[in-house]
Backbone as a chain_set.jsonl record, in Angstrom:
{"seq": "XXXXXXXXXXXXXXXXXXXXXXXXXXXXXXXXXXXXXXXXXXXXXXXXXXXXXXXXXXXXXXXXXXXXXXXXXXXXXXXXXXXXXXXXXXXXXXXXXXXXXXXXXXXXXXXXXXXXXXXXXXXXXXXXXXXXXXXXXXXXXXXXXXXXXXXXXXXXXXXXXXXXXXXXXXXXXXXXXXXXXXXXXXX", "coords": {"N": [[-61.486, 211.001, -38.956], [-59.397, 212.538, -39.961], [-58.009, 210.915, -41.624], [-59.926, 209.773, -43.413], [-60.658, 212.837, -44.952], [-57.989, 212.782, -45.814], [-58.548, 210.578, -47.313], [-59.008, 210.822, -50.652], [-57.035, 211.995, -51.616], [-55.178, 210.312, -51.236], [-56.097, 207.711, -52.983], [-56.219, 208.757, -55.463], [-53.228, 209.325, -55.599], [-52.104, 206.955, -55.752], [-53.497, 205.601, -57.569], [-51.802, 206.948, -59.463], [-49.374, 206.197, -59.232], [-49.649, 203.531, -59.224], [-50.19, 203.171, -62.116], [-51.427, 201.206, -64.492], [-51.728, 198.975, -63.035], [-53.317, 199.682, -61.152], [-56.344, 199.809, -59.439], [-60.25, 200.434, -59.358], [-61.962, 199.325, -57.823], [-60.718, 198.705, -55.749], [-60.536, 200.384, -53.795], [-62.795, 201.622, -51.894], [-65.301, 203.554, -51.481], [-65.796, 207.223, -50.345], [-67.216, 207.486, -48.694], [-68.379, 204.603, -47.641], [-65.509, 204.111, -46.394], [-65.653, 205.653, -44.492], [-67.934, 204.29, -42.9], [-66.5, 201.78, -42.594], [-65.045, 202.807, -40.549], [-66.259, 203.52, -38.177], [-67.136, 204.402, -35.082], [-68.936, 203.536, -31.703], [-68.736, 205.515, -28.464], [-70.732, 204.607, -25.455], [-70.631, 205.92, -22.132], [-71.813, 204.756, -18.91], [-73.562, 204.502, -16.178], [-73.648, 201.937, -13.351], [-75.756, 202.044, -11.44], [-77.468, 202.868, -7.757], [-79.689, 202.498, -6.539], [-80.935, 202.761, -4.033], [-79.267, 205.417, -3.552], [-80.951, 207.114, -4.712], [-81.844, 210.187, -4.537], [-84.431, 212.358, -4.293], [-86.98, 214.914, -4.084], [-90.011, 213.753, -3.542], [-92.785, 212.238, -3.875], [-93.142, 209.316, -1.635], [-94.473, 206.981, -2.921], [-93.734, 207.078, -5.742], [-91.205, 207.638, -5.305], [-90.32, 205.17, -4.342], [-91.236, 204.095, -6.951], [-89.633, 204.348, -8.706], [-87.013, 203.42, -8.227], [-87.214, 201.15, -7.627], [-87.267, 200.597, -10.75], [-84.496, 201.676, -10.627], [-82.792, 199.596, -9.751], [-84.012, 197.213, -11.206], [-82.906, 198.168, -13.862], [-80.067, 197.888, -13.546], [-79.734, 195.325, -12.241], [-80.461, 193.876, -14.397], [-78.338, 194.751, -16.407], [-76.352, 193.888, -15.104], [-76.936, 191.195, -14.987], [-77.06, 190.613, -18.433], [-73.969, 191.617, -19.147], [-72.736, 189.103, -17.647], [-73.692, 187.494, -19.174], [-72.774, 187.875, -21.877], [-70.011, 187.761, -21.408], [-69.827, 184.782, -20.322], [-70.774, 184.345, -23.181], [-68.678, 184.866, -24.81], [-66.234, 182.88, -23.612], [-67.283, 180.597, -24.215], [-67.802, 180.327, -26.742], [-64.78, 180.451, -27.276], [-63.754, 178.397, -26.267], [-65.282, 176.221, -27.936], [-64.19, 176.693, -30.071], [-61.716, 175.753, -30.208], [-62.422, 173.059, -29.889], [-63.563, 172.944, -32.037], [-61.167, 173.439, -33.628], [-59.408, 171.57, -32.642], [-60.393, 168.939, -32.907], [-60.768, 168.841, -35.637], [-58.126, 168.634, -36.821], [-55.978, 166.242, -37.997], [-53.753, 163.634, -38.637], [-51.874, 161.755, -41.174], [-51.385, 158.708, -41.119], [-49.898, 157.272, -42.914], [-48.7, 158.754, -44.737], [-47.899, 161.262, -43.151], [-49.057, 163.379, -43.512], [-50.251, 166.566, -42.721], [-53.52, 167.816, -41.445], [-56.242, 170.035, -41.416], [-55.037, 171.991, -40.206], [-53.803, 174.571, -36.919], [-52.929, 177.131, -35.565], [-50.876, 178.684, -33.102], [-51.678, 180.398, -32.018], [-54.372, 179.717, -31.076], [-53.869, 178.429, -28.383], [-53.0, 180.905, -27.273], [-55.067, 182.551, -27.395], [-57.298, 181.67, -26.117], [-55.654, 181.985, -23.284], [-55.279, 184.692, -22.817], [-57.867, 185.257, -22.664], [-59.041, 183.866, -20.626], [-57.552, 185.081, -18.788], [-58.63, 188.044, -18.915], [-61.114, 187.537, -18.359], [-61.79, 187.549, -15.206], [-61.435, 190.425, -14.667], [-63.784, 191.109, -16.363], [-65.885, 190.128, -15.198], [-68.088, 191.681, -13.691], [-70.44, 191.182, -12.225], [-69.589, 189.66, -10.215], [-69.569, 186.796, -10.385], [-69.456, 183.269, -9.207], [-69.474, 181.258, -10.758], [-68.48, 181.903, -13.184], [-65.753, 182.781, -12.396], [-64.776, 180.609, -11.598], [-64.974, 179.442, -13.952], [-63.233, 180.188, -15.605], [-60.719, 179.767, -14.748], [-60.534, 176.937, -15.031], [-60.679, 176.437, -17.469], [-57.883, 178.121, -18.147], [-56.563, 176.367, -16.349], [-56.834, 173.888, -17.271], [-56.795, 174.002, -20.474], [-55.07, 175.322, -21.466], [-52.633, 174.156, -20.743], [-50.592, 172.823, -22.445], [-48.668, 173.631, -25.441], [-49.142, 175.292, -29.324], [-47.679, 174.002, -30.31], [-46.496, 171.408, -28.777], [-49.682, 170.352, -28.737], [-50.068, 169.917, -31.711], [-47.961, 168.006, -32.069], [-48.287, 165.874, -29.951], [-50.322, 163.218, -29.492], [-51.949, 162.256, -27.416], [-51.439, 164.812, -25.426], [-52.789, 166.116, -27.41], [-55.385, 164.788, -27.14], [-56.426, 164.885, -25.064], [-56.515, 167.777, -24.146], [-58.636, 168.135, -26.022], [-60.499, 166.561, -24.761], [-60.623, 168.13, -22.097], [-61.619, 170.362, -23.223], [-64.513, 169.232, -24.309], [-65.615, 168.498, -21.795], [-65.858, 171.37, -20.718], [-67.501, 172.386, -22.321], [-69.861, 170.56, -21.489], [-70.168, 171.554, -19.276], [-70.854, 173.832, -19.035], [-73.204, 173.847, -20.564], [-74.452, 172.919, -18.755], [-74.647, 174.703, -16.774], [-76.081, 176.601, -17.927], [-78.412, 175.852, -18.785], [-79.779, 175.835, -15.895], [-79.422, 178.483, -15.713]], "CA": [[-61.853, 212.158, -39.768], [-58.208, 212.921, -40.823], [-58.166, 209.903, -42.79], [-61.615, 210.596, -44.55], [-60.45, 213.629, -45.239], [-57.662, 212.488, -46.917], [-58.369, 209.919, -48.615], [-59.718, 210.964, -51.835], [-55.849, 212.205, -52.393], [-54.526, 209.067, -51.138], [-56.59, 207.679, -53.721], [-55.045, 209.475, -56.413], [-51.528, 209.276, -55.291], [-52.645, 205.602, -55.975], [-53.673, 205.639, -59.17], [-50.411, 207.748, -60.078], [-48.482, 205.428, -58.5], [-49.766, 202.431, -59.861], [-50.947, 202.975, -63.37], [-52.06, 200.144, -65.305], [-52.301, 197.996, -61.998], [-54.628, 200.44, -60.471], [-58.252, 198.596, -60.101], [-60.835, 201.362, -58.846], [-62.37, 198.367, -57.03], [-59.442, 198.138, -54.865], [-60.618, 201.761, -53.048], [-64.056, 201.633, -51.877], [-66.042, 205.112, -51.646], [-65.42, 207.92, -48.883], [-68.822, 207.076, -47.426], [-67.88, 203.049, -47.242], [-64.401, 204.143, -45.863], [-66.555, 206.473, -42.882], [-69.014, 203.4, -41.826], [-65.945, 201.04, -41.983], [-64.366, 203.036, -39.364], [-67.344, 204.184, -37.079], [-67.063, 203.313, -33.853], [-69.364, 204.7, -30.73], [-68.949, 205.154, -26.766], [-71.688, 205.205, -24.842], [-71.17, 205.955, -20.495], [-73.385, 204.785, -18.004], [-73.025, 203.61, -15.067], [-74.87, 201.443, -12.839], [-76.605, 202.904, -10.134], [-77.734, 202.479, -6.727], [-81.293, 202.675, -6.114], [-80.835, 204.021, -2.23], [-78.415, 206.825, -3.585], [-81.406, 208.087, -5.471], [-82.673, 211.483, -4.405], [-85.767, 213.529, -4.85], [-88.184, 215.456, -3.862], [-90.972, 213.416, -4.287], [-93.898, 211.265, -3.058], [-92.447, 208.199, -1.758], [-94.492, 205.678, -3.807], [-92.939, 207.613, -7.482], [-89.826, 207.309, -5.037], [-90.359, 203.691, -4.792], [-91.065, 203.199, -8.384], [-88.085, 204.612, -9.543], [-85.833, 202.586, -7.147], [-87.604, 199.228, -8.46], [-86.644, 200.289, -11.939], [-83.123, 201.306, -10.852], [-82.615, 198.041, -9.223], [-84.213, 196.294, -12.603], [-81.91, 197.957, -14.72], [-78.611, 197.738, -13.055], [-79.419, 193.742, -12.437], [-80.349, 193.142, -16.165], [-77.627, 195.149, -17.014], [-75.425, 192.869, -14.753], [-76.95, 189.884, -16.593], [-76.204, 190.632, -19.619], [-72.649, 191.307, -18.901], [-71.634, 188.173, -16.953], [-74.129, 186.267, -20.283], [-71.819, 188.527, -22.834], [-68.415, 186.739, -20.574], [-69.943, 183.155, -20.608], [-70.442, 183.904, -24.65], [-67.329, 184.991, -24.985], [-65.979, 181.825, -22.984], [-68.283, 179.273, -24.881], [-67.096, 180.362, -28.443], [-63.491, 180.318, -27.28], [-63.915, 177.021, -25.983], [-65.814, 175.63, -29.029], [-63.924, 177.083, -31.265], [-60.629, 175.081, -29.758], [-63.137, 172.284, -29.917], [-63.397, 172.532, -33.489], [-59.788, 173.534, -34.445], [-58.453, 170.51, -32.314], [-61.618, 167.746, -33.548], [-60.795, 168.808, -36.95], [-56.541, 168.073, -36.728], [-55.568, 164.815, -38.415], [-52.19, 163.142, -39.439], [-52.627, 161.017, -42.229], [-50.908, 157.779, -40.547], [-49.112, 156.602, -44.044], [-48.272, 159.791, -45.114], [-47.621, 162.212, -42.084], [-49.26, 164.847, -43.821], [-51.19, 166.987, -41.486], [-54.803, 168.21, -42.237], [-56.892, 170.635, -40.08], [-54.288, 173.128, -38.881], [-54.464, 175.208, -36.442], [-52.027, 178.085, -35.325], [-50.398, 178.891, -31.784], [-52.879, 181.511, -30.851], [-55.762, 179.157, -30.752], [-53.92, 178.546, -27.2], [-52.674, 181.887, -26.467], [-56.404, 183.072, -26.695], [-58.149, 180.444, -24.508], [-55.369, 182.103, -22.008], [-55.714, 185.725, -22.511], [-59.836, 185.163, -22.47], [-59.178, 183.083, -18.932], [-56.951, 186.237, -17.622], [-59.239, 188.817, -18.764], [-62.57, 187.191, -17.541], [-62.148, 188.271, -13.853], [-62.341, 192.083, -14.894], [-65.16, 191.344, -17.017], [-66.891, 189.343, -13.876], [-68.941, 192.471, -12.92], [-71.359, 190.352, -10.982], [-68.71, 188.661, -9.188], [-70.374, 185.354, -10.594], [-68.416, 182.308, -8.912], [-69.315, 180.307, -11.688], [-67.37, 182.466, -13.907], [-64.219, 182.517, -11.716], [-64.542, 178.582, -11.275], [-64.736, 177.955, -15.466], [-62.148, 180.922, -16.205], [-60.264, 179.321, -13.604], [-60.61, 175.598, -15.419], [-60.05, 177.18, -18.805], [-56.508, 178.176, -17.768], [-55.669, 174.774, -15.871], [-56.941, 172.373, -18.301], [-56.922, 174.407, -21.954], [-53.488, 176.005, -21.779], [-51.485, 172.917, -20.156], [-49.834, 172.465, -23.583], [-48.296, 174.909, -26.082], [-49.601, 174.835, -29.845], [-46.813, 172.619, -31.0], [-46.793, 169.88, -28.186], [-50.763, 169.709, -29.409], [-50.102, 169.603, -32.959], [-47.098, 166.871, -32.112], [-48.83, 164.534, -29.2], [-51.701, 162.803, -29.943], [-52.293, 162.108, -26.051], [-52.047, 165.962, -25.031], [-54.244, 166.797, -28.21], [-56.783, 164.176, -27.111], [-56.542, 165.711, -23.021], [-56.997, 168.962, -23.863], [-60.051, 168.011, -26.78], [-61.418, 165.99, -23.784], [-61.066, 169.113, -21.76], [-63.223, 171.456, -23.917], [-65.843, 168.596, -24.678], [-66.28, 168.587, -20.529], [-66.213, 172.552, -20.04], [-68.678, 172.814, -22.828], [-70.814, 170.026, -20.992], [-70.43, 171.767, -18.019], [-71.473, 175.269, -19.349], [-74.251, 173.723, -21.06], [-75.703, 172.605, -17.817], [-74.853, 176.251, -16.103], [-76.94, 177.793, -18.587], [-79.82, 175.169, -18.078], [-79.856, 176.035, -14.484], [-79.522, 179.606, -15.375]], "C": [[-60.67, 212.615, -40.621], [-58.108, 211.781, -41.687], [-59.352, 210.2, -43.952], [-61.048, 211.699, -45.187], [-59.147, 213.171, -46.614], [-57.34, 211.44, -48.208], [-58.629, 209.643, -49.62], [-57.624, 211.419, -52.504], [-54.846, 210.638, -52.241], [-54.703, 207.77, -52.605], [-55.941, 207.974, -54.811], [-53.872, 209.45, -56.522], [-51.823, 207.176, -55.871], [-52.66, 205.257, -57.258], [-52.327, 206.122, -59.913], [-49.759, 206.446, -60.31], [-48.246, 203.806, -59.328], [-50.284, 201.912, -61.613], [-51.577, 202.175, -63.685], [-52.738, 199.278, -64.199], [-53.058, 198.439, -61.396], [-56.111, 199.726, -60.503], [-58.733, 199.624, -58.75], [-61.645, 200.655, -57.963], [-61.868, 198.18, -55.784], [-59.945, 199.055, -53.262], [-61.958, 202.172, -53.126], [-63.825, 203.293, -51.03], [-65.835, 205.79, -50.77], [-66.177, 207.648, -48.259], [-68.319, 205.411, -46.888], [-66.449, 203.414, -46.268], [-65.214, 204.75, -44.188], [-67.182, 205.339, -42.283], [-67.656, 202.313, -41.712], [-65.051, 201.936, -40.675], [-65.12, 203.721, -38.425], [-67.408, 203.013, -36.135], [-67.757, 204.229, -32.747], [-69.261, 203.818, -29.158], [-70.112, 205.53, -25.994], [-70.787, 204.578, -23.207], [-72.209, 205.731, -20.075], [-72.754, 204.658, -16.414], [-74.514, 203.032, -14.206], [-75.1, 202.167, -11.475], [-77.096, 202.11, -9.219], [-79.194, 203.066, -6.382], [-81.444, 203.273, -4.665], [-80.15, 204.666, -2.436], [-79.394, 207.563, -4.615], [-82.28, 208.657, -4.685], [-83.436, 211.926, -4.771], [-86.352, 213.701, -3.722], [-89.506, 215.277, -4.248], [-91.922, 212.428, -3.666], [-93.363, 209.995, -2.698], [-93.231, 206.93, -2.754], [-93.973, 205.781, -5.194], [-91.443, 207.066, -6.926], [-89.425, 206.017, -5.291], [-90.379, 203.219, -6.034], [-89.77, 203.654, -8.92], [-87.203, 203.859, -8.909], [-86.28, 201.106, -7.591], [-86.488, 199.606, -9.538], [-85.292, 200.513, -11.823], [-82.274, 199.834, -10.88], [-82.702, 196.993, -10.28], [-83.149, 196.714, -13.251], [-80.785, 197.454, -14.795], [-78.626, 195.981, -13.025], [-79.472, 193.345, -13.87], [-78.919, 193.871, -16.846], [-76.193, 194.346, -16.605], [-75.479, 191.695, -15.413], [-76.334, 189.771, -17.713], [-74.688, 190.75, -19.642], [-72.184, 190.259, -18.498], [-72.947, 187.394, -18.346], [-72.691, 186.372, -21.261], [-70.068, 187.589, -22.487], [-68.745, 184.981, -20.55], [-70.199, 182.765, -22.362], [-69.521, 183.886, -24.977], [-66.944, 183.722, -25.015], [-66.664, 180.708, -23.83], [-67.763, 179.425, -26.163], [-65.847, 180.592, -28.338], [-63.095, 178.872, -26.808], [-64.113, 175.841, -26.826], [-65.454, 175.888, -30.133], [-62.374, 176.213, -31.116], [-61.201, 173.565, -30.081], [-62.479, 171.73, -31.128], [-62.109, 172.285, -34.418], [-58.961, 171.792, -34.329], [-59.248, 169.008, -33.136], [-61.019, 167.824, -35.201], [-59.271, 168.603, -37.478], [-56.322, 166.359, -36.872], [-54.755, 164.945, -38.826], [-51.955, 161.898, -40.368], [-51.474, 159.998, -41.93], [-49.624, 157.041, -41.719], [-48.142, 158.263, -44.863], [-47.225, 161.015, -44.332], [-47.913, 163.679, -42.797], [-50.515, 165.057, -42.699], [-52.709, 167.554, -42.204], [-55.335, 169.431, -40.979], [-56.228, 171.696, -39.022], [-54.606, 173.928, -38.342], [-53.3, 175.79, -35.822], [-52.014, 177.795, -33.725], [-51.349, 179.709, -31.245], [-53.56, 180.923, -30.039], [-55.272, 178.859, -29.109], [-53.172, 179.385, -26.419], [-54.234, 182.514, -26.28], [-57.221, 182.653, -25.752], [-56.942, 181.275, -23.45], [-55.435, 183.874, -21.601], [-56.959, 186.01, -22.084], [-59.654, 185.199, -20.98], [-58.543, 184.267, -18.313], [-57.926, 187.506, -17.663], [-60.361, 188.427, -18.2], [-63.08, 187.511, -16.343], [-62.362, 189.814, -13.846], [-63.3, 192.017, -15.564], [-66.479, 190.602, -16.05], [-67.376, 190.51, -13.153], [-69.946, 192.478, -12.032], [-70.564, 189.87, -10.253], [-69.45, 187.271, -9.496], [-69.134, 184.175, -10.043], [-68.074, 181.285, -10.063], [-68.334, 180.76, -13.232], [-66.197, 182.62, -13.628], [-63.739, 181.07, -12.089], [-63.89, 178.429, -12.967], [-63.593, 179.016, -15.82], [-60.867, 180.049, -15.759], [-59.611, 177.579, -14.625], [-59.832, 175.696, -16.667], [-58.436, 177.212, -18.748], [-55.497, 176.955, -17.634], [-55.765, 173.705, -16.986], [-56.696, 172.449, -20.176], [-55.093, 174.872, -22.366], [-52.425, 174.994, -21.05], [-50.098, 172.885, -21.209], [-49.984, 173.723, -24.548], [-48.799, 174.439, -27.653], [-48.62, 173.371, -30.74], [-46.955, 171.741, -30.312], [-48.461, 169.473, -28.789], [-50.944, 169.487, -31.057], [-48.919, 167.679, -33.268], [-47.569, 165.59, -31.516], [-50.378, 164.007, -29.286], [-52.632, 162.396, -28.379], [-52.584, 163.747, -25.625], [-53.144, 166.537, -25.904], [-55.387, 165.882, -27.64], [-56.914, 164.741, -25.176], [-57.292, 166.861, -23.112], [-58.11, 168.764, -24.908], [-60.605, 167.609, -25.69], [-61.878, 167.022, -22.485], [-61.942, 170.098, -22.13], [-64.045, 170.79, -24.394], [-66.483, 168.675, -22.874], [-66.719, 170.024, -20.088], [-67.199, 172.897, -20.768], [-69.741, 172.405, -22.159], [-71.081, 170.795, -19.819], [-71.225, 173.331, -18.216], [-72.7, 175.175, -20.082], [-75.026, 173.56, -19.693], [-76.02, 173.381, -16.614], [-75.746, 177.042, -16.837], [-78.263, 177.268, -18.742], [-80.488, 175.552, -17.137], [-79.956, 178.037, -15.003], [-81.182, 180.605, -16.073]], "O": [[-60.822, 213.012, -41.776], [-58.19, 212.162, -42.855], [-59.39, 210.757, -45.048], [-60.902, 211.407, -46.373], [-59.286, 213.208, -47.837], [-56.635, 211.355, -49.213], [-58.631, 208.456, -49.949], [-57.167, 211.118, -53.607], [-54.054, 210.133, -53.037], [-53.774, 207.132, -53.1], [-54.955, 207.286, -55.074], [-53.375, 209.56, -57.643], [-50.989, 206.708, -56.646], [-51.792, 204.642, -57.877], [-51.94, 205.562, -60.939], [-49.658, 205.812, -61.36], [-47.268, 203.213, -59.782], [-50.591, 200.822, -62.096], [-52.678, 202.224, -63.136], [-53.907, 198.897, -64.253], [-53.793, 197.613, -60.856], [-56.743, 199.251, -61.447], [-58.165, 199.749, -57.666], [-62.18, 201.404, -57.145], [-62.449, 197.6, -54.867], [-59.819, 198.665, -52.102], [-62.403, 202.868, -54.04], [-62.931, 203.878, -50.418], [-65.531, 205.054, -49.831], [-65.947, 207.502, -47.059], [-67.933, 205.219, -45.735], [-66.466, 202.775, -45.216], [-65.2, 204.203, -43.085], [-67.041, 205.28, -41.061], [-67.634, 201.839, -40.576], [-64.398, 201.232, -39.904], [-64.53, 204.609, -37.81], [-67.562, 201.791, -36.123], [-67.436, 205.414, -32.661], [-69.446, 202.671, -28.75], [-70.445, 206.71, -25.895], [-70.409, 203.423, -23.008], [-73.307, 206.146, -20.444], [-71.649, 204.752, -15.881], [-75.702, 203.352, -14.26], [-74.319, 202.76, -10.731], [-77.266, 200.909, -9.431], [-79.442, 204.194, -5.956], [-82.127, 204.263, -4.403], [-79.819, 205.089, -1.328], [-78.942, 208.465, -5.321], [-83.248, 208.1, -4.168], [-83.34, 212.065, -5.991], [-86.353, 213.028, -2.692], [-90.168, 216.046, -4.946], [-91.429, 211.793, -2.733], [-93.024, 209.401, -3.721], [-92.543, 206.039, -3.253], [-93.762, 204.754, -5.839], [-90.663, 206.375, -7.582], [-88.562, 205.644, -6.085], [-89.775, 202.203, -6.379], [-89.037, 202.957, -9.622], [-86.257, 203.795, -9.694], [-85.542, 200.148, -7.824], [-85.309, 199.254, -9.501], [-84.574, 199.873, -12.591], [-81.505, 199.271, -11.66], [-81.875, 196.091, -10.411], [-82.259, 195.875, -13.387], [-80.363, 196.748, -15.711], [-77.762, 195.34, -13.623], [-78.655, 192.607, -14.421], [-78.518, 193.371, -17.897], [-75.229, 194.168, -17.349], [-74.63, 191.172, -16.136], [-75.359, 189.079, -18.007], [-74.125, 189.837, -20.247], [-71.018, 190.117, -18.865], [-72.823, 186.189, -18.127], [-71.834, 185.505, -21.43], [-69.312, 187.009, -23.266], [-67.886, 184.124, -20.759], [-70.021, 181.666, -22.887], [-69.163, 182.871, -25.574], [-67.096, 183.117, -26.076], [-65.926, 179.722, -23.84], [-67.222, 178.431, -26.648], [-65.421, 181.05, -29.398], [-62.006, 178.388, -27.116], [-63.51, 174.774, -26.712], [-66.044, 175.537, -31.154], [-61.867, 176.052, -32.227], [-60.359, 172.812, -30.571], [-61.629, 170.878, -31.386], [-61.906, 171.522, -35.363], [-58.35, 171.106, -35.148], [-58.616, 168.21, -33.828], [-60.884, 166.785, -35.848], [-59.202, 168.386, -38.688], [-56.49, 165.499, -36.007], [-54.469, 165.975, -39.437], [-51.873, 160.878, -39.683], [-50.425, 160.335, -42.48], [-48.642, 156.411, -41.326], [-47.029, 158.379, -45.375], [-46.176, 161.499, -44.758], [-47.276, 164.728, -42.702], [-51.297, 164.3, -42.123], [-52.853, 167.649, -43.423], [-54.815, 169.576, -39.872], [-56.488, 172.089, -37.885], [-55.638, 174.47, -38.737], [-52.492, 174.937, -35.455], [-52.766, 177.02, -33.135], [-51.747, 179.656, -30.082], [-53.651, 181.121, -28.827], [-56.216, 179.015, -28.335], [-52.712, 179.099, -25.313], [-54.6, 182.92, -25.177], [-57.714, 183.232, -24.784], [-57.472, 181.199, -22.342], [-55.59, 184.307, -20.458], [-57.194, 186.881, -21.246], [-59.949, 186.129, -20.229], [-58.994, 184.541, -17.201], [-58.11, 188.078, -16.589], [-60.677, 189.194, -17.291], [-64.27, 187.735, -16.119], [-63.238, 190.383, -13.195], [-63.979, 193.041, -15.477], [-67.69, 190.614, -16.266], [-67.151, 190.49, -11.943], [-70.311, 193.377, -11.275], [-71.149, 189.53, -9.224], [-69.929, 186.727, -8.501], [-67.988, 184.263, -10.485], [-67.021, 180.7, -10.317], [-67.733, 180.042, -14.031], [-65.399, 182.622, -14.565], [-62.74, 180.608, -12.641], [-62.916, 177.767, -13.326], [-62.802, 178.445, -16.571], [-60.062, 179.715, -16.629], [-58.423, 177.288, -14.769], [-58.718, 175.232, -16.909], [-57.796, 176.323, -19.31], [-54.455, 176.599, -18.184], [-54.922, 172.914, -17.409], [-56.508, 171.511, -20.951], [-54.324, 174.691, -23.31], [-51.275, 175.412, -20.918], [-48.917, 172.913, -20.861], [-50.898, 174.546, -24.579], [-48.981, 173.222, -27.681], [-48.858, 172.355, -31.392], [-47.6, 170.847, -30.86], [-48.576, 168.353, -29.288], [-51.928, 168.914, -31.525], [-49.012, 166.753, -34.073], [-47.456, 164.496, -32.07], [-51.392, 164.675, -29.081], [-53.858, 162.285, -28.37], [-53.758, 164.082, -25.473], [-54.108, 167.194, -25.511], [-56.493, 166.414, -27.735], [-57.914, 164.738, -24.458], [-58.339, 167.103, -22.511], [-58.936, 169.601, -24.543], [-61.498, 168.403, -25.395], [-62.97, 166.955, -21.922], [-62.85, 170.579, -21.452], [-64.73, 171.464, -25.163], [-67.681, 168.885, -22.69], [-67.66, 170.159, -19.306], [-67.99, 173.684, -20.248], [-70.653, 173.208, -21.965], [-72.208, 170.724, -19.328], [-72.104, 173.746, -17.461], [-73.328, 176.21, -20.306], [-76.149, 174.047, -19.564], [-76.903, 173.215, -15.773], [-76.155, 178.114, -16.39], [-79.222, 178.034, -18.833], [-81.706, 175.686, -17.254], [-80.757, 178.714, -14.359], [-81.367, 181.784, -15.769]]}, "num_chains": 1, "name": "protein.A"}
């Protein structure tokens, strides 16, 4: 809101600032500036279907205790799906970076780069994944677990330099994909 607020002078100080180079393009609208920075929290929490109270006929009691029970599990679902998407497009996205890395054999020019992150994120993902394991899913321990051992072995330079660790760890995220394809078969 303090931003919004001021940035219609910011704006201006802008224009001052920059005369000629000024491009009114540059400084989208106070409304565009408000939806790019809207962000909302919603609380809940999940609930326990035998910690719910009333005063009330037991079969209403009963139905309400189903639907707690429904929500709280779909609501577990979706969370440990939301952690295996996560996991699957950090996986496949290493996939692609590393599949798509060539060294042009006569040349030694490189093609297809791909930065150091690509395997600092595969290891932050794998450390955060157990707080986001709100089901306690094993199968999410196990591939976070794999992720770690087999994706982060090598740093991004040894995989940009060895053509053996780049083809280990590609051969690693072509098996954890296979293997998460055939957890989500089953699931």
């Amino acid at each position: 809101d303090a931003f919004v607020g001021a940035y219609p002078f910011v704006r201006e100080d802008a224009e001052r600032r920059l005369g000629k180079a000024f491009s009114a393009h540059d400084f989208p609208s106070v409304e565009e500036i408000e939806r790019r920075f809207y962000f909302e929290v919603k609380a809940s929490s999940l609930g326990d279907a035998e910690d719910f109270r009333a005063d009330l006929p037991d079969d209403i009691l009963d139905e309400i205790r189903a639907e707690i029970t429904s929500d709280t599990n779909a609501a577990l679902r979706d969370a440990t799906a939301h952690a295996f998407q996560r996991m699957h497009d950090a996986i496949a996205h290493m996939n692609e970076r590393l599949s798509a890395f060539k060294i042009d054999a006569t040349t030694g020019k490189r093609s297809g780069v791909f930065r150091d992150s690509l395997v600092e994120n595969i290891a932050e993902l794998a450390a955060v994944l157990p707080a986001l394991n709100v089901a306690r899913d094993p199968e999410l321990d196990r591939m976070a677990r794999a992720m770690m051992d087999k994706l982060t072995k090598h740093d991004g330079d040894t995989l940009r330099d060895s053509e053996v660790a780049r083809q280990e760890t590609l051969d690693a995220t072509a098996e954890l994909l296979g293997e998460m394809a055939n957890f989500r078969a089953v699931a």
